[in-house]
BAFI-3210 file (N, C-alpha, C; in Angstrom, 3 decimals, decimal comma, padded with zeros to 6 digits):
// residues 283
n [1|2|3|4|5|6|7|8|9|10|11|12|13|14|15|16|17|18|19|20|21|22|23|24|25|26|27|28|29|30|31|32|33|34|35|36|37|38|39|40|41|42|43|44|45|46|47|48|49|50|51|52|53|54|55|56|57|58|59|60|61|62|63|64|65|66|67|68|69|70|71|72|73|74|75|76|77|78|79|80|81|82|83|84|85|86|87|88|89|90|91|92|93|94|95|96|97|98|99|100|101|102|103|104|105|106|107|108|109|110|111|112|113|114|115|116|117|118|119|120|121|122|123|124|125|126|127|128|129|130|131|132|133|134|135|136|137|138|139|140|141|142|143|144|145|146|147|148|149|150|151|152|153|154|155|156|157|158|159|160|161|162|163|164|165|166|167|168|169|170|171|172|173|174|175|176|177|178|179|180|181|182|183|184|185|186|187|188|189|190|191|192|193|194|195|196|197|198|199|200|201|202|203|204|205|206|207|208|209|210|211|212|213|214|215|216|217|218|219|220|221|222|223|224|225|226|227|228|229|230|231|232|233|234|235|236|237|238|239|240|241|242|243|244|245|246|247|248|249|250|251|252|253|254|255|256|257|258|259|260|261|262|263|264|265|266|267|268|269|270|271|272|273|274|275|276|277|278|279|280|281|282|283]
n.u [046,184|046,483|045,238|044,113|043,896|042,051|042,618|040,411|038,325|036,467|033,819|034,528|032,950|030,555|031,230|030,619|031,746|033,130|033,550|033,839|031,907|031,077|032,918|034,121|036,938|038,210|040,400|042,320|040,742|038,186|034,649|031,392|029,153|026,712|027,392|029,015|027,672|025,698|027,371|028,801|027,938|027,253|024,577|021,925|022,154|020,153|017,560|017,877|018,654|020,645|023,826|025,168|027,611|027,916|027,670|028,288|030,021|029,100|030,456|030,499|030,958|031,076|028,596|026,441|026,054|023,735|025,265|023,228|021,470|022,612|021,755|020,972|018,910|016,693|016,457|016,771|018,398|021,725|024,660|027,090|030,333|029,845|030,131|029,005|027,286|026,390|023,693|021,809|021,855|021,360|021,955|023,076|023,029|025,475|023,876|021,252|021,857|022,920|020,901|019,046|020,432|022,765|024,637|023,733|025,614|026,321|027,016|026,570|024,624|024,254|024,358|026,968|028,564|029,048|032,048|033,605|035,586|034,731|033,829|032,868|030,520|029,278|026,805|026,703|027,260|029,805|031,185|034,468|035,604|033,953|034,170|035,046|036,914|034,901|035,775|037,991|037,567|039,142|039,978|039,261|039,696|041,584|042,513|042,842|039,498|037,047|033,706|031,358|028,159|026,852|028,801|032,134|035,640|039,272|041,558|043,432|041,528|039,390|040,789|041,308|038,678|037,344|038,498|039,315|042,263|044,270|045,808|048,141|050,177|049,462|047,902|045,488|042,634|041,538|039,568|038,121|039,453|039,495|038,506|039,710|039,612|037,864|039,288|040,439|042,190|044,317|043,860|046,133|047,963|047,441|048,343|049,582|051,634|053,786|054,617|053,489|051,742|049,074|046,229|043,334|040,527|041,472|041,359|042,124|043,805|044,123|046,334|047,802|046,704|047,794|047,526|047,866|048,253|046,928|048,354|051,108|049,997|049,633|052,291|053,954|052,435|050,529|049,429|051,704|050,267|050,707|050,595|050,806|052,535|052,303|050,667|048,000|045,221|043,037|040,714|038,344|036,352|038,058|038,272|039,961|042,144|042,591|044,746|046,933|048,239|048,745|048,244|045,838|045,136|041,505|041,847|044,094|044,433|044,756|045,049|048,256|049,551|047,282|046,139|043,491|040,446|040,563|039,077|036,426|036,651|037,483|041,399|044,712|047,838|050,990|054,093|055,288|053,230|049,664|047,104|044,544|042,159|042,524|044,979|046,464|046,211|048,149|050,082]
n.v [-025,178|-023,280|-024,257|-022,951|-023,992|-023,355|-023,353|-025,389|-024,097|-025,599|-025,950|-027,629|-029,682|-030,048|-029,344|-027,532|-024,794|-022,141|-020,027|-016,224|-016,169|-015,609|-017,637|-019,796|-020,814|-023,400|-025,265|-025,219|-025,436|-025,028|-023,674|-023,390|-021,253|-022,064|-024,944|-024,712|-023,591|-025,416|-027,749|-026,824|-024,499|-023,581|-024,060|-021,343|-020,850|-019,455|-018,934|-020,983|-021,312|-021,860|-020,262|-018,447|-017,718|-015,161|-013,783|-013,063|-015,441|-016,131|-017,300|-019,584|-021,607|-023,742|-023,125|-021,341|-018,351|-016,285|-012,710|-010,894|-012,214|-012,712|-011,898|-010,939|-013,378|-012,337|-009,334|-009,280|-007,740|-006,792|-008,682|-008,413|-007,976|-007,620|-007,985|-010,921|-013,359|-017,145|-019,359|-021,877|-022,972|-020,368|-017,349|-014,447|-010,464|-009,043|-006,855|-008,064|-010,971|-010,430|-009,096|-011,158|-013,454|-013,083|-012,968|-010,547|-008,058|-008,547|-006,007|-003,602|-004,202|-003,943|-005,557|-008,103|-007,745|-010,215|-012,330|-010,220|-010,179|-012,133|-012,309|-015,226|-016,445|-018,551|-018,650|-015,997|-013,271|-010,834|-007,584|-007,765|-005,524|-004,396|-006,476|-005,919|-005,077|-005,034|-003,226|-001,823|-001,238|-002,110|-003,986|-006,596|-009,214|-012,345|-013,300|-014,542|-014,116|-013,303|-013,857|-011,668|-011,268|-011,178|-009,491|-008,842|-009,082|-008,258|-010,495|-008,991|-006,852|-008,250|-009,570|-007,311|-006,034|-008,001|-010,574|-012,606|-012,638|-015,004|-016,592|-017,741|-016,838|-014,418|-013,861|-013,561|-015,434|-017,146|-018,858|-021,732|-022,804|-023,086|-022,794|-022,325|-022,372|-019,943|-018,406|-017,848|-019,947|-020,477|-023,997|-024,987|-023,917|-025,068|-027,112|-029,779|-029,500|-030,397|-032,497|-031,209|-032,088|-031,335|-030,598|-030,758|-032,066|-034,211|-036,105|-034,261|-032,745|-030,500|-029,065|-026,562|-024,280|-025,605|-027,115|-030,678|-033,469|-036,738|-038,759|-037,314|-036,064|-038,098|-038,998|-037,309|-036,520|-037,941|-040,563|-043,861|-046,946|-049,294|-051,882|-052,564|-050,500|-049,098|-045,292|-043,766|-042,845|-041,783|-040,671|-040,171|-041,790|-043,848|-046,336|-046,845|-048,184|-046,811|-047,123|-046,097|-044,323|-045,536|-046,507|-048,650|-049,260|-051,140|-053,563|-054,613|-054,795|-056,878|-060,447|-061,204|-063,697|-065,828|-064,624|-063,992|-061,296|-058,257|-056,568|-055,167|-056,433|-057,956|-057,271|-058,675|-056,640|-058,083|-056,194|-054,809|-056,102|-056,968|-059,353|-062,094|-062,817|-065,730|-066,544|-064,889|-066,140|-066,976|-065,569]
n.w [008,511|011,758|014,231|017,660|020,496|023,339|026,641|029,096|031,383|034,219|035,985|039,126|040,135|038,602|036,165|034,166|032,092|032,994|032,334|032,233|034,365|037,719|040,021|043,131|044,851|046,095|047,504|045,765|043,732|041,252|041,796|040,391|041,282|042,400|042,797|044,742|046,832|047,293|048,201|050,104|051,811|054,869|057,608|058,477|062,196|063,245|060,971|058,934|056,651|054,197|054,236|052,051|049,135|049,261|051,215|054,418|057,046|059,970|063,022|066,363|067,993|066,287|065,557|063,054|061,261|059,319|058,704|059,835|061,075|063,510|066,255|069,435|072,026|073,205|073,378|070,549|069,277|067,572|067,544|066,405|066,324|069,278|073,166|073,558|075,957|076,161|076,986|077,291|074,700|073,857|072,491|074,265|074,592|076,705|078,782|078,550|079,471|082,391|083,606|083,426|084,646|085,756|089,120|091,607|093,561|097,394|098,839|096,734|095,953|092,498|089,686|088,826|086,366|083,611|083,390|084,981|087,977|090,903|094,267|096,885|099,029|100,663|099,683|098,526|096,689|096,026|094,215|093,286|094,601|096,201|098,423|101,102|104,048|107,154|109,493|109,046|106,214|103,945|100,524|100,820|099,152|098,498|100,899|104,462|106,353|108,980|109,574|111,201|112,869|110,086|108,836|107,543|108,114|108,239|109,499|111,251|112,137|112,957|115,809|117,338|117,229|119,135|119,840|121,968|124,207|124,835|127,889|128,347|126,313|125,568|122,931|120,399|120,209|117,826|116,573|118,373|121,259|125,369|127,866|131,153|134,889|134,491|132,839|129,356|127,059|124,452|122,511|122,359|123,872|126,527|128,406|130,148|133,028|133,878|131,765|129,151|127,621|125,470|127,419|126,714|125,948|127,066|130,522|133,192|136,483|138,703|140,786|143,064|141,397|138,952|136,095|135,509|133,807|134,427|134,735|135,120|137,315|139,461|139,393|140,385|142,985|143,948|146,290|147,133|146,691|149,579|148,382|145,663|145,107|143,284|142,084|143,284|142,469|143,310|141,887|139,614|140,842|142,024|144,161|147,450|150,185|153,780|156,345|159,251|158,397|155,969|152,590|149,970|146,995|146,797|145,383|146,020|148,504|150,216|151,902|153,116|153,077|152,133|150,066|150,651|150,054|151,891|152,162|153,916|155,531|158,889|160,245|160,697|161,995|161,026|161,234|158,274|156,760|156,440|157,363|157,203|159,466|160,015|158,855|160,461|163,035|164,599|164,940]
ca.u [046,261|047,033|044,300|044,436|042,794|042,012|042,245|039,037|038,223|035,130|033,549|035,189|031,988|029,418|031,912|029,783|032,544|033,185|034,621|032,937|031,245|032,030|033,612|034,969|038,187|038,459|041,454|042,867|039,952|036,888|033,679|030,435|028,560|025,680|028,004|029,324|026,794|025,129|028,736|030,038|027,598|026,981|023,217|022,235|021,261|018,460|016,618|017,753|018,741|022,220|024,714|025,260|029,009|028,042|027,471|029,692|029,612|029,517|030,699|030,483|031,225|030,835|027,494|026,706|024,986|024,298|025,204|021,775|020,713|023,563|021,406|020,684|018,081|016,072|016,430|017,314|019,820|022,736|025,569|028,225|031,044|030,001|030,537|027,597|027,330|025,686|022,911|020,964|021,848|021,084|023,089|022,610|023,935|025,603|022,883|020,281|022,395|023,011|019,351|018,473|021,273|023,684|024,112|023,865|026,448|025,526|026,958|026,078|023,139|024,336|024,345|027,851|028,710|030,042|033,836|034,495|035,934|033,838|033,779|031,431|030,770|027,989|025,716|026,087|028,744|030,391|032,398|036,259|035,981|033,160|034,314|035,970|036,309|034,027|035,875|039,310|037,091|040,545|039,798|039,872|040,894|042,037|043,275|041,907|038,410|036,197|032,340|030,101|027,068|026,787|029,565|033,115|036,626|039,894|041,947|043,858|040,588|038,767|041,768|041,757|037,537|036,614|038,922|039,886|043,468|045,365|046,289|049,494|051,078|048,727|047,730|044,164|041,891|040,499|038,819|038,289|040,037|039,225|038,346|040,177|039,317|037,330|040,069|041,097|043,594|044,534|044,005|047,423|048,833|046,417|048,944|049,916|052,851|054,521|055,044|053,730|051,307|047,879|044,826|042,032|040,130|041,875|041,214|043,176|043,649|045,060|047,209|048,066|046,467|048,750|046,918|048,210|047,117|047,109|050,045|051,816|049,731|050,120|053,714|054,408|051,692|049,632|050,187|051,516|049,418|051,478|050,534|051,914|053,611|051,792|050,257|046,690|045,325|041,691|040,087|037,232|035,908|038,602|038,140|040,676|041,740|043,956|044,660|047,898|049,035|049,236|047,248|045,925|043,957|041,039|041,927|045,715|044,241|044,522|045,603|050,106|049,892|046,545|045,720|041,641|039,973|040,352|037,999|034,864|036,558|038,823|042,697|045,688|048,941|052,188|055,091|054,191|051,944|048,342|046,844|043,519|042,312|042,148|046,266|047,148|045,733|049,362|051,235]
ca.v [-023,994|-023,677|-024,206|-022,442|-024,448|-022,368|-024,341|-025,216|-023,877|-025,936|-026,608|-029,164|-030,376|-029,906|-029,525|-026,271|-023,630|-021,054|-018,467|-014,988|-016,541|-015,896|-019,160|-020,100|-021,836|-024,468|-026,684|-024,876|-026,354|-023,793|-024,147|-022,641|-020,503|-023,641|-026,415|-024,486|-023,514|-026,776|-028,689|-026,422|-023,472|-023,593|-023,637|-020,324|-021,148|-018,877|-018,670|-022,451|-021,542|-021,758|-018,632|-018,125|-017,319|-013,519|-013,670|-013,235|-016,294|-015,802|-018,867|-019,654|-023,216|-024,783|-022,777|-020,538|-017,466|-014,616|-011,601|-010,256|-013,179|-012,658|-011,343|-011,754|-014,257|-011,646|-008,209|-008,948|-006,225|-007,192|-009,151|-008,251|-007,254|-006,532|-008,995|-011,665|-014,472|-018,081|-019,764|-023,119|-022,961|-019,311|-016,015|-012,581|-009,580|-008,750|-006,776|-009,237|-012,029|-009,919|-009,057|-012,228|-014,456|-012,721|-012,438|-009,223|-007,938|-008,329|-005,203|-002,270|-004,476|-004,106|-006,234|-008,379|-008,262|-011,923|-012,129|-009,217|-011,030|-011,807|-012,806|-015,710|-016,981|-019,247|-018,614|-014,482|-012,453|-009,490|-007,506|-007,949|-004,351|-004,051|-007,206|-005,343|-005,431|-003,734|-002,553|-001,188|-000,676|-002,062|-005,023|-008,494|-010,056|-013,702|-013,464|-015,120|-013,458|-013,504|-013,184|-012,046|-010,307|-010,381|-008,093|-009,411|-008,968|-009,100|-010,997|-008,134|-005,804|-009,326|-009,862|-006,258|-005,779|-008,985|-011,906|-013,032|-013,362|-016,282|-016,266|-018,107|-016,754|-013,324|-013,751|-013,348|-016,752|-016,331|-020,266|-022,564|-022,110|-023,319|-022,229|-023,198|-021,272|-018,498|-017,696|-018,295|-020,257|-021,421|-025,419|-026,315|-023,513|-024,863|-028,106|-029,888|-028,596|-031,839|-033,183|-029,996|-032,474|-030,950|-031,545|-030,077|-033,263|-035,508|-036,076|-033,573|-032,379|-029,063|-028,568|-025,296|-023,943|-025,564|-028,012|-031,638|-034,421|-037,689|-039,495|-036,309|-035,717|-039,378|-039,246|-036,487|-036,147|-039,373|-041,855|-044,975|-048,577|-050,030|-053,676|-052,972|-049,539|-047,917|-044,381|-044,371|-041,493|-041,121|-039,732|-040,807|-042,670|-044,773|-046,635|-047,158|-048,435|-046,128|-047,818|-045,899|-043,512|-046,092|-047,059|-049,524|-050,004|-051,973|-054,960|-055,005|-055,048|-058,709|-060,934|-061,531|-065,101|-066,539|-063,687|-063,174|-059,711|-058,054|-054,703|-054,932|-057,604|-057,796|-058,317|-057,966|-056,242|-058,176|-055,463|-054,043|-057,122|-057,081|-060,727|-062,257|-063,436|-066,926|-066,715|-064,093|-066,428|-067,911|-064,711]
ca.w [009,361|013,044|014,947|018,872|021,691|024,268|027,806|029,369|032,900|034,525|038,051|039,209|040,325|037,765|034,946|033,419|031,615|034,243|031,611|031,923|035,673|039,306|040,934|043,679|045,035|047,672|047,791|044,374|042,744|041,051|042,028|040,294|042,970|043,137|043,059|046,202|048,121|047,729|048,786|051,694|052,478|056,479|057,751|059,876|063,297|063,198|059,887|059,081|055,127|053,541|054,254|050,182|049,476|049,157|052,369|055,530|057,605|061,598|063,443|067,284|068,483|065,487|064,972|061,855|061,219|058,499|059,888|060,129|062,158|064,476|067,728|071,127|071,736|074,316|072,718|069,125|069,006|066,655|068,326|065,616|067,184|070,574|073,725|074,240|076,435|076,029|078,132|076,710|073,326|072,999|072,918|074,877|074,795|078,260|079,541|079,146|080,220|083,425|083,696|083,883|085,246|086,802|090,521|093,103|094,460|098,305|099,214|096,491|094,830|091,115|088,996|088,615|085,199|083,331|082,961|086,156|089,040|091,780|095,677|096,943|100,269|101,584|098,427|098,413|095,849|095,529|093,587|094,093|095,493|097,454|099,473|102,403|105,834|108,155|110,301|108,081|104,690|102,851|100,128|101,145|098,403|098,239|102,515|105,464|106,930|109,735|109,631|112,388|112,964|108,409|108,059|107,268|108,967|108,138|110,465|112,233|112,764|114,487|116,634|117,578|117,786|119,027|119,860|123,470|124,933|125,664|129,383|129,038|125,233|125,106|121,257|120,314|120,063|117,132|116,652|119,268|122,657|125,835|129,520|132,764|135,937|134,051|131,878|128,144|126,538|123,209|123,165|122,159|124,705|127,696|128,204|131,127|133,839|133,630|130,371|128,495|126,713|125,419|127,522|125,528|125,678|128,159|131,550|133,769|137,284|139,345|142,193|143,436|140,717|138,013|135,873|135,286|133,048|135,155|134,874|135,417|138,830|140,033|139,504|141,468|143,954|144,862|147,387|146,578|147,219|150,080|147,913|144,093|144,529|142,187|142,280|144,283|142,317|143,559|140,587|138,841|141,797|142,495|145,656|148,408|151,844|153,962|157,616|159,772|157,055|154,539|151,499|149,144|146,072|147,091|144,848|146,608|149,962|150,151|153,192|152,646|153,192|151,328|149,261|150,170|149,934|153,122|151,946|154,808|156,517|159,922|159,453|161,344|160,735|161,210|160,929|157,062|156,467|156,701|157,562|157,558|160,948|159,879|158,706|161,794|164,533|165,431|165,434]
c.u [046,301|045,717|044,615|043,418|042,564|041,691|041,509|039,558|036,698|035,304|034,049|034,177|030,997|030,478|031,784|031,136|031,942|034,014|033,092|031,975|031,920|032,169|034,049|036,003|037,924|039,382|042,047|041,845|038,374|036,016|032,765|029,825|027,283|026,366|028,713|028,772|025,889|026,427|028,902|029,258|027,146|025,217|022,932|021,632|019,756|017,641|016,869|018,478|020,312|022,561|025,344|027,031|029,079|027,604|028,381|028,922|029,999|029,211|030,577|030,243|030,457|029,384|027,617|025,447|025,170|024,628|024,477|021,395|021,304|022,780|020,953|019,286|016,907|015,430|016,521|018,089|020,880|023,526|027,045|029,092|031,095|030,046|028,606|027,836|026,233|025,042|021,944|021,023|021,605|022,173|022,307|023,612|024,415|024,250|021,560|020,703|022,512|021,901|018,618|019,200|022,472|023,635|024,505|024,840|025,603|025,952|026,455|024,758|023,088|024,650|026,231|028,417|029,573|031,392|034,452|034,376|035,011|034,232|032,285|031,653|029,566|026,798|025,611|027,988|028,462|031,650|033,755|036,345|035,080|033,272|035,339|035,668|035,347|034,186|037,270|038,792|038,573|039,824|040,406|040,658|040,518|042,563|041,941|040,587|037,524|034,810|031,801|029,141|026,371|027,603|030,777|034,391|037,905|040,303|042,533|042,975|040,023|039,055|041,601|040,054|037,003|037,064|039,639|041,468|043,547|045,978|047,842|050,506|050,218|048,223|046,184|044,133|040,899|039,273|039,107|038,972|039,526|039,077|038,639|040,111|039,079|038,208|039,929|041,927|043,412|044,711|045,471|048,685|048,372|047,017|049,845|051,444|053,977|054,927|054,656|052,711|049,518|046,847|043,801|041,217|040,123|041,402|041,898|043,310|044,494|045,831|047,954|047,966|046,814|047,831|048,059|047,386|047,233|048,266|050,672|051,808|049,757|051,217|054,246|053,625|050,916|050,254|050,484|050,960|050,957|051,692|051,252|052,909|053,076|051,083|048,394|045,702|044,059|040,979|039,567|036,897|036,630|038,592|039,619|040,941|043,013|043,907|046,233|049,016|049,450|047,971|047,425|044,680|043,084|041,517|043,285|045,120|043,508|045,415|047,453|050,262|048,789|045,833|044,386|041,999|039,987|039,443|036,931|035,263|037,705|040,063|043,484|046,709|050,305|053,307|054,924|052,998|050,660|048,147|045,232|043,338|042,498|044,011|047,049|046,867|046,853|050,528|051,071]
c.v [-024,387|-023,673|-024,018|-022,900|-023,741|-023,708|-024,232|-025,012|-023,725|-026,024|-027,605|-030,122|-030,706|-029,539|-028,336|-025,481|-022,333|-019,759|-017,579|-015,164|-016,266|-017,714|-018,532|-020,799|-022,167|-025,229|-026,106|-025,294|-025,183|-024,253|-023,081|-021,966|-021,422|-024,147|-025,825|-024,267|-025,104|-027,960|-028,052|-025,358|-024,277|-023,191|-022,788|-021,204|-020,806|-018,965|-019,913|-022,398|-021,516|-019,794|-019,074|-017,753|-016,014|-013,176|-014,094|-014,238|-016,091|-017,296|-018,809|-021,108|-024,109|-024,394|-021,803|-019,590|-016,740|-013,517|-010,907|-011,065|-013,239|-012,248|-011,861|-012,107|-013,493|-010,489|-007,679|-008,121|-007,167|-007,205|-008,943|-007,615|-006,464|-008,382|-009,545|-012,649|-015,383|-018,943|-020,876|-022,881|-021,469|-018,115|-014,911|-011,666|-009,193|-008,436|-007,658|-010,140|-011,588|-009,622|-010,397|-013,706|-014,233|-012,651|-010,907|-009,265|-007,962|-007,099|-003,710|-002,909|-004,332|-005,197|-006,838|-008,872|-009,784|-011,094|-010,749|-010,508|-010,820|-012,496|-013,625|-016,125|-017,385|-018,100|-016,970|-014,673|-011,637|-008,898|-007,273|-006,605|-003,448|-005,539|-006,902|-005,094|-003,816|-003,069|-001,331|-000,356|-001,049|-003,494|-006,320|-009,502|-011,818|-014,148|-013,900|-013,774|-014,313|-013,271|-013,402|-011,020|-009,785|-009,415|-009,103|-008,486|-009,380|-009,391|-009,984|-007,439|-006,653|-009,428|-008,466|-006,227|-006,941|-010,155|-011,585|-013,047|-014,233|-016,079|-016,628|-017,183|-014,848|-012,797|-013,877|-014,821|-016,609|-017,734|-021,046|-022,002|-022,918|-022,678|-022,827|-021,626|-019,987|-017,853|-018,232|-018,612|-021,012|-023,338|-026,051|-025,024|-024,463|-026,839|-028,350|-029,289|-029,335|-032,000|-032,109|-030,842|-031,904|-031,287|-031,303|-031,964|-034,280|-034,841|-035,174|-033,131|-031,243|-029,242|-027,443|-024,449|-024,532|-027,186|-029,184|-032,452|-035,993|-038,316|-038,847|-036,376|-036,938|-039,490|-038,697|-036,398|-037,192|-040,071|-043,160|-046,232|-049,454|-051,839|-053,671|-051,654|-048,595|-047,125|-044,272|-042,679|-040,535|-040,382|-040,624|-041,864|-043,977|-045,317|-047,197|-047,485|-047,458|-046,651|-047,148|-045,649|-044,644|-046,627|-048,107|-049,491|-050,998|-053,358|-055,532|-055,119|-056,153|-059,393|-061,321|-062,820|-066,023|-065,493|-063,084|-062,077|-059,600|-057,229|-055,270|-056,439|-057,143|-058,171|-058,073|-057,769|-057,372|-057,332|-054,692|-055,004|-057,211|-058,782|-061,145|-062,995|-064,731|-067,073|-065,674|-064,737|-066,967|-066,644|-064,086]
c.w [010,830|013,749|016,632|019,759|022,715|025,712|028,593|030,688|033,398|035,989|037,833|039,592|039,514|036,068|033,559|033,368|033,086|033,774|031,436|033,539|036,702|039,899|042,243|043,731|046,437|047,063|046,394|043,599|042,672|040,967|041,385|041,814|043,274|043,877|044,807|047,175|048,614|048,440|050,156|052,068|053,879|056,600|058,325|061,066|063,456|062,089|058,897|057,278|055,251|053,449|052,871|050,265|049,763|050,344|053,554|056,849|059,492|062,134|065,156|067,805|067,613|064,927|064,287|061,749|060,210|059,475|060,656|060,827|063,349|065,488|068,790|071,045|072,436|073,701|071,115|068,754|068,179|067,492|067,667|066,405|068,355|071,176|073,778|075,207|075,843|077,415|077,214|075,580|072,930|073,434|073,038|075,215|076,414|078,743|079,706|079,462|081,381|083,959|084,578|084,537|086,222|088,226|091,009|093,723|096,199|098,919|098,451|095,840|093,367|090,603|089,036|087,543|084,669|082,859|084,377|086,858|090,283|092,786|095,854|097,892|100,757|100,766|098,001|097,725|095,611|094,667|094,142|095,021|096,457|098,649|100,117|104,064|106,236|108,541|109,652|106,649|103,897|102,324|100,925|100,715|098,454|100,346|103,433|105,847|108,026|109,991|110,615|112,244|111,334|108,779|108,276|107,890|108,319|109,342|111,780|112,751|113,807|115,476|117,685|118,516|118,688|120,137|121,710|123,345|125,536|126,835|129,427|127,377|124,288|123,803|121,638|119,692|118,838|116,484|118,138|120,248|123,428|127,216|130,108|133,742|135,292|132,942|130,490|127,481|125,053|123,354|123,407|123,208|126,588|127,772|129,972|132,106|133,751|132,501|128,839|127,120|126,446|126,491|127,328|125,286|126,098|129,435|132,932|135,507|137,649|140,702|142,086|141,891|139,008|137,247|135,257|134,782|134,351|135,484|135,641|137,213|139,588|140,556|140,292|142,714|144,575|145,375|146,903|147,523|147,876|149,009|146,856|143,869|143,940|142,673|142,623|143,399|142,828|143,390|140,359|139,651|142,079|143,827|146,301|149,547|152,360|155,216|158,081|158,633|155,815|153,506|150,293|148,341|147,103|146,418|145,431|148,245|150,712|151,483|152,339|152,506|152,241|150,073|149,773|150,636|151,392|152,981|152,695|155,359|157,496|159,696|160,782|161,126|161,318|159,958|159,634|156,756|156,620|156,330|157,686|158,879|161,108|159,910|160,346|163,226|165,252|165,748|166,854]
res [x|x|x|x|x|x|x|x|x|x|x|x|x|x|x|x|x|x|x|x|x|x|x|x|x|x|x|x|x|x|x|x|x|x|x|x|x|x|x|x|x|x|x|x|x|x|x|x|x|x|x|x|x|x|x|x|x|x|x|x|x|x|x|x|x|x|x|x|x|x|x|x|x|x|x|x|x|x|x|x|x|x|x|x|x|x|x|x|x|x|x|x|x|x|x|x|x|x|x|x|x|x|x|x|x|x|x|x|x|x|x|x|x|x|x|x|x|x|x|x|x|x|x|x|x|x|x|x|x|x|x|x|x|x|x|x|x|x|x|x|x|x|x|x|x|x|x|x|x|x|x|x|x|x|x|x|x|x|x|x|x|x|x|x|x|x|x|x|x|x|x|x|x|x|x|x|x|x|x|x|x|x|x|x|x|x|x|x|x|x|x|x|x|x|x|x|x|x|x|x|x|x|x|x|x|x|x|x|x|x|x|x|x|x|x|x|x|x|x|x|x|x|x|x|x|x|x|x|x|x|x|x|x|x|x|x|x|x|x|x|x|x|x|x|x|x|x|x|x|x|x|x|x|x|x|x|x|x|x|x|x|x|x|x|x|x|x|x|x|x|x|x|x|x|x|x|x|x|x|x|x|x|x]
***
């Protein structure tokens, strides 16, 4: 007679008949409900036991929870499907994460919930829409600002409430600047007459009001040293000799024929020549 095998269907792990039993499947392959929980159930975070298969597994960076254990670490309230944040290993529901970590807005004093966008500036934040100027009340934003007195600016209200004119290019100064004769000028407008080169920093002088950097005022305006030519400029305590409208560096005002220093000694002139008395005694 025919005899009918019936084909076996075991754990693949433990090998126990799994006809008339719940199983599982992993990998195509049936697992008793032990052999599985002891192989692949996840530990909870909180209550430390195996999440069972009949049980829905809640995951969060690689960490595992029943569902019932799911809550905020503060309030215990159930975190299932609402937003939480994380702080040292533990999770809170917004409001107690905001409670206790969030910062103050510095202008309405609420709270600045996690994930809204926020404004920060020299250790204080606000929200994107209470950071506005003082003087306009229009958002700030991401654009340049000016703070004085604690209250904030944008650039056009500063310019407007606040900021000096430039004497020579009439724009508002709104950093740095400098003063010449009582007035205000932008540094990189406040540049010599001559050569038009900055002097915010260099050495400079005026004539008829008009400021020059040295060179400049040498070139055009100082006397030159009858001895090398060059410009006599008598700034910054330069010393000089001047004898019948003409002048000389002290170090050029040397005898023509042996060189010595004439400065605090007697000379005499032959024709442009200055002479010491010792070389002038035959003329």
């Amino acid at each position: 007679p025919d005899t009918n095998m019936t084909e076996r269907f075991d754990c693949h792990y433990c090998k126990e008949s799994l006809f008339g039993k719940k199983y599982i499947l992993r990998e195509d392959s049936p697992y008793c409900v032990k052999c599985y929980e002891n192989l692949y159930s996840n530990t909870c975070e909180e209550c430390k036991k195996p999440i069972g298969a009949d049980c829905k597994d809640l995951s969060y960076k690689d960490r595992h929870w029943h569902e019932t254990c799911f809550h905020c670490f503060q309030c215990k309230n159930s975190l299932v499907d609402k937003p939480f944040a994380a702080k040292e290993e533990h999770l809170l529901c917004t409001d107690c994460y905001s409670n206790e970590y969030s910062s103050k807005c510095n202008e309405c004093k609420k709270t600045i919930m996690p994930g809204t966008r926020k404004m920060e500036y020299k250790g204080n934040s606000w929200h994107e829409t209470c950071f506005i100027c003082y003087r306009c009340q229009q958002p700030i934003g991401t654009k340049s600002f000016i703070p004085k007195d604690n209250q904030n600016f944008c650039v056009p209200c500063y310019e407007k409430q606040f900021a000096m004119q430039c004497v020579q290019c009439k724009k508002a100064i709104t950093t740095g600047g400098v003063t010449y004769r009582e007035q205000p000028w932008h540094k990189e407008c406040f540049v010599c007459t001559g050569c038009k080169k900055q002097l915010s920093g260099q050495r400079f002088t005026s004539r008829d009001e008009f400021a020059y950097c040295l060179s400049c005022f040498c070139n055009l305006y100082a006397k030159k040293c009858a001895g090398c030519t060059n410009p006599i400029s008598g700034l910054g305590g330069t010393k000089y000799i001047s004898f019948e409208e003409r002048q000389w560096h002290n170090d050029c005002f040397n005898c023509k024929k042996c060189s010595l220093s004439l400065v605090g000694r007697g000379f005499l002139t032959e024709r442009d020549d200055i002479l010491c008395p010792e070389c002038g005694k035959d003329i």
